[in-house]
LUMVEXMAR-969483 format. One line per field, with one value per residue (C-alpha): residue number from 1; x, y, z. Coordinates in steps of 0.1 Angstrom, whole numbers, plus 2048, in hexadecimal, padded with zeros to 3 digits. Each point is the difference from the previous one (the first is absolute). Example, Ala and Ser with C-alpha at 12.3 -4.5 7.8 and 13.67 -1.06 7.14 Angstrom:
BEGIN
num	(1|2)
east	(87B|80E)
north	(7D3|822)
up	(84E|7F9)
This chain:
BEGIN
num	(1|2|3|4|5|6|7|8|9|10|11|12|13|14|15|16|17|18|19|20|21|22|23|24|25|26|27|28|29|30|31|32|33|34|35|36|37|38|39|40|41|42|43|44|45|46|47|48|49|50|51|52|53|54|55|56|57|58|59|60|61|62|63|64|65|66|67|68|69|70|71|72|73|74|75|76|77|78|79|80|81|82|83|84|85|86|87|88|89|90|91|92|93|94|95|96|97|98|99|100|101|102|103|104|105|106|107|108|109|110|111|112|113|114|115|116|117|118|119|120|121|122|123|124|125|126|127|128|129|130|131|132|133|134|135|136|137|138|139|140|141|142|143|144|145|146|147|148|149|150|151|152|153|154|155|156|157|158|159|160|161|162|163|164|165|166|167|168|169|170|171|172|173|174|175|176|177|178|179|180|181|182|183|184|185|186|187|188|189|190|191|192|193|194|195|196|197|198|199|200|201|202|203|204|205|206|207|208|209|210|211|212|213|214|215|216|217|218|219|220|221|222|223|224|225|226|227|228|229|230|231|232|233|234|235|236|237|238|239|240|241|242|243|244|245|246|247|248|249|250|251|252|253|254|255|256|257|258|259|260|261|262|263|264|265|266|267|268|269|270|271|272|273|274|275|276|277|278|279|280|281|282|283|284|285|286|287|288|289|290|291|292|293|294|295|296|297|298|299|300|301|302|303|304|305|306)
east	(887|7E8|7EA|7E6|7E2|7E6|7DF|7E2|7DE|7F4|80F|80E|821|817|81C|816|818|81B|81A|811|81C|80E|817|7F0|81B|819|7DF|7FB|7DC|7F3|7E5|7EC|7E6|7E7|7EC|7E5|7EE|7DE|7E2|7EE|818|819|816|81F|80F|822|80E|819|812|813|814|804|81D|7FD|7F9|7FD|7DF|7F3|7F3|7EC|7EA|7F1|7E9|7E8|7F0|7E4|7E9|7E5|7E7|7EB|7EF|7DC|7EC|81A|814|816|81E|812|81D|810|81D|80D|818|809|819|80D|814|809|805|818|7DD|7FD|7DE|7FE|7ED|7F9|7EB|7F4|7EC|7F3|7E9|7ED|7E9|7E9|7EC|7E9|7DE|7FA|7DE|7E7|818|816|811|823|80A|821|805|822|808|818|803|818|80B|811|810|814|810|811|80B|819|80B|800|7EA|7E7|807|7F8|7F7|7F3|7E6|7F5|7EB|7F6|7E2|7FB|7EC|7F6|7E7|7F1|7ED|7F7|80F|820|7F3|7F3|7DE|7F0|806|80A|814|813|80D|815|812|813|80B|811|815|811|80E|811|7FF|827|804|7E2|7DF|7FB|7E3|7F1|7E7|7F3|7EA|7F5|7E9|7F5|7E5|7FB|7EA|7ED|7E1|806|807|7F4|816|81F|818|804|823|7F4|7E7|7FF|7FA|808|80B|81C|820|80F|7DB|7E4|808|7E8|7F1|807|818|7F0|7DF|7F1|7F0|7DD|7F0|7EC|7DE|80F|80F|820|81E|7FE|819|802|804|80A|817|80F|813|810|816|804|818|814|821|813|820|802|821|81A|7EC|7E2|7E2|7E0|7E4|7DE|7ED|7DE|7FC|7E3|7F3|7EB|7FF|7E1|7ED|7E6|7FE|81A|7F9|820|80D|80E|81C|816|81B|820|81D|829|818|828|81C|80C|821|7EB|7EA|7E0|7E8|7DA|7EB|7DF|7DC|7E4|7E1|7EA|7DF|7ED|809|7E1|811|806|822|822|81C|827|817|826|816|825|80A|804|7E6|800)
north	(AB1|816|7F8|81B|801|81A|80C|810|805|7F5|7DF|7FA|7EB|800|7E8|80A|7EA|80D|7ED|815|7F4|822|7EE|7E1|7FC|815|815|80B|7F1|803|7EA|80B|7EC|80C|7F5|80F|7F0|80C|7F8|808|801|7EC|802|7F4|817|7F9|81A|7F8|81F|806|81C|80C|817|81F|7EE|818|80B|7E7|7DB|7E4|7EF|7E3|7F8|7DF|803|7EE|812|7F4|816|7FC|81F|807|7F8|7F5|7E0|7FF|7F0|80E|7F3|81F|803|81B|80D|82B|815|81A|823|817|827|81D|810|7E5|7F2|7DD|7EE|7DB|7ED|7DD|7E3|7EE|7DE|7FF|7E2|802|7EB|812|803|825|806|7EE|801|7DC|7F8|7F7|81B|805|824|804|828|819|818|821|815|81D|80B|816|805|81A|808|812|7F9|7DA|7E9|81C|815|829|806|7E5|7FA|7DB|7FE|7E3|7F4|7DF|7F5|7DC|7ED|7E1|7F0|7E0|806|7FA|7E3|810|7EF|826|820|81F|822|806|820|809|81F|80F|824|808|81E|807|824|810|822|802|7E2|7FD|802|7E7|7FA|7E2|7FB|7E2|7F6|7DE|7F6|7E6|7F5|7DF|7FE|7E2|7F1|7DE|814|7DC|7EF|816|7EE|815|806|81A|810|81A|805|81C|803|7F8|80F|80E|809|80F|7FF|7F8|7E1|7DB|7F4|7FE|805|81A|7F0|7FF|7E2|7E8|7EF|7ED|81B|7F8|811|801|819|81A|80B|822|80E|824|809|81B|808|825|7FD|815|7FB|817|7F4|7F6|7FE|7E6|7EB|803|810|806|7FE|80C|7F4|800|7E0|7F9|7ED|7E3|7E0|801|7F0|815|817|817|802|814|7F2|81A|7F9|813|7FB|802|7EE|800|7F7|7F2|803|7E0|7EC|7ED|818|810|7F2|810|7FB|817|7F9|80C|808|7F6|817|7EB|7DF|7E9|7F6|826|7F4|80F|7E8|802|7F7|7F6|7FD|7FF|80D|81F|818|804)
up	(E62|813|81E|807|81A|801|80F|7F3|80E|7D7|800|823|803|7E0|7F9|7E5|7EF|7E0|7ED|7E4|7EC|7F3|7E3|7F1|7E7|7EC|7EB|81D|806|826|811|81D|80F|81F|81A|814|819|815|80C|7E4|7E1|7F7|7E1|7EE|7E6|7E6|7ED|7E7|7F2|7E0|7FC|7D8|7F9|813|819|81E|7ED|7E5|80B|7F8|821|804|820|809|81F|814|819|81A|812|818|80C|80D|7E5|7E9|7F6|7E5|7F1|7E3|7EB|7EB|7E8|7EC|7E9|7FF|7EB|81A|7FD|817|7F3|80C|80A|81C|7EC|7FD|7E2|801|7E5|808|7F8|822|7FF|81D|809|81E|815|816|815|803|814|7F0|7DE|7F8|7E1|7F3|7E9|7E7|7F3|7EA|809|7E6|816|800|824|808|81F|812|822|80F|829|810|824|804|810|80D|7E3|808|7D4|7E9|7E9|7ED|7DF|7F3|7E4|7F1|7E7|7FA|7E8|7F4|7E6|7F3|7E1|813|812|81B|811|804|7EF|816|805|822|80A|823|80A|81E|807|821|80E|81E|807|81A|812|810|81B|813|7EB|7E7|7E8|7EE|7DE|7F5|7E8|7ED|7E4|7E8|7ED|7EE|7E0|7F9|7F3|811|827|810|7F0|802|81F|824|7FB|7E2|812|819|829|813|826|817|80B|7DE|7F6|80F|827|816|7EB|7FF|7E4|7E3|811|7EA|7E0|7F5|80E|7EF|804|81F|80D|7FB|7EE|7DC|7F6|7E7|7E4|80A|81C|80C|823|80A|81C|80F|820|815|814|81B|810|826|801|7F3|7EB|80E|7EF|804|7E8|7F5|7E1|7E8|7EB|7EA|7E2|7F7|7E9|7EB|7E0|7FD|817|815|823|810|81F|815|820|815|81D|80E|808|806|7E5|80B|7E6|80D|7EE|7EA|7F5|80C|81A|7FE|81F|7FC|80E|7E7|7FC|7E4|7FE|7EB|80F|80F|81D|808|810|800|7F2|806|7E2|804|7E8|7F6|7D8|7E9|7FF|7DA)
């Protein structure tokens, strides 16, 4: 059993609960269940995993999972469950094929439906540090590909497509450098009908700095958030040691979310990083330059960088 509370200027207070059962039986089958709690989102997650017979690198997982979000100009509740085929490779790479049934119930802007989508999907991942919790090399890649039709008994037809790429490196003990960048796109005809949790929004502490969570979507008629159907951040940041485990830190961040057209958002700042015994802790201020309030934000938050 695991007890976790956390902080970030996204979400605000975060309870964490965990309850894993590492050996369900003698097959070795494991069950994990998860729950998060926040002002905005809540969800409940179980994973029940089946090791086949290398069973350090070959499995067979099983997840439902139910989600509500209130945020801004969205409310939603999901209800998810999924089966994936998982291996892990001498090379570090990961490959997982799934099948995931999502059904949603949302309002997003001035868009309300209930929507089911039955998603084969395939991802690739891999992750690499050196150096522990504040790692001084590493580098993350990850792509997923998801799609639906209603061929498969999915209400709207559609082609989803995420990716990660991050690196940190190291110049000996006291300069540190981080790269980040994200992108996705999702393909569809039937846009107003596909559910929030597909689409995309931009902004917030792990995005582009300087912006509300999630905050920077095309808007619709209303003027509210409508998502996107496109995204792409990136992240240029440098680090330079204090002393101890104390850095400092300087970074670019820029991106948008967008349907039809791309309108960069651009934001800079600084801010002072702590290797602390759980991880690291981010506190910067920011500055986003094309922001309406014209208004510099801080961000604090406690996690891996990649």
């Amino acid at each position: 059993m695991k007890i976790g509370l956390g902080y970030s200027t996204d979400i605000g207070p975060r309870l964490k609960l965990n309850w894993r059962k590492p050996w369900y039986n003698s097959r070795g089958h494991s069950l994990t269940t998860s729950l998060a709690i926040s002002q905005p989102e809540q969800t409940l997650t179980s994973t029940y995993k089946v090791p086949l017979e290398d069973v350090s690198r070959e499995y067979y997982q099983v997840q439902l999972g139910l989600k509500n979000t209130d945020q801004r100009d969205t409310a939603s509740f999901e209800a998810t469950t999924s089966v994936s085929r998982h291996w892990l490779y001498d090379t570090g790479w990961q490959r997982s094929i799934s099948l995931r049934w999502l059904h949603e119930n949302y309002t997003q802007g001035q868009d309300e439906d209930i929507v089911s989508v039955v998603l084969p999907g395939v991802n690739v991942t891999r992750t690499r540090t050196r150096g522990g919790l504040m790692p001084h090399w590493g580098d993350k890649q990850s792509l997923t590909l998801e799609a639906a039709d209603p061929a498969w008994l999915s209400d709207i037809s559609l082609l989803r497509l995420q990716g990660r790429s991050a690196w940190i490196r190291s110049l000996n003990k006291n300069h540190r450098g981080l790269f980040r960048v994200d992108g996705g796109a999702l393909i569809s005809e039937e846009f107003s009908e596909a559910p929030p949790s597909l689409r995309f929004f931009a902004g917030g502490d792990n995005s582009i700095r300087g912006y509300g969570y999630e905050t920077v979507s095309p808007v619709d008629d209303s003027g509210q958030l409508s998502g996107a159907r496109y995204m792409l951040t990136g992240t240029l940041e440098y680090q330079y040691r204090l002393g101890g485990n104390w850095w400092w830190a300087v970074f670019a961040d820029g991106g948008d979310a967008w349907t039809n057209h791309l309108s960069w958002k651009r934001a800079a700042g600084m801010g002072i990083r702590w290797s602390s015994p759980v991880g690291p802790i981010r506190l910067d201020v920011a500055h986003g330059f094309d922001n309406d309030d014209d208004d510099f934000r801080v961000h604090l938050t406690l996690g891996p960088e990649l």
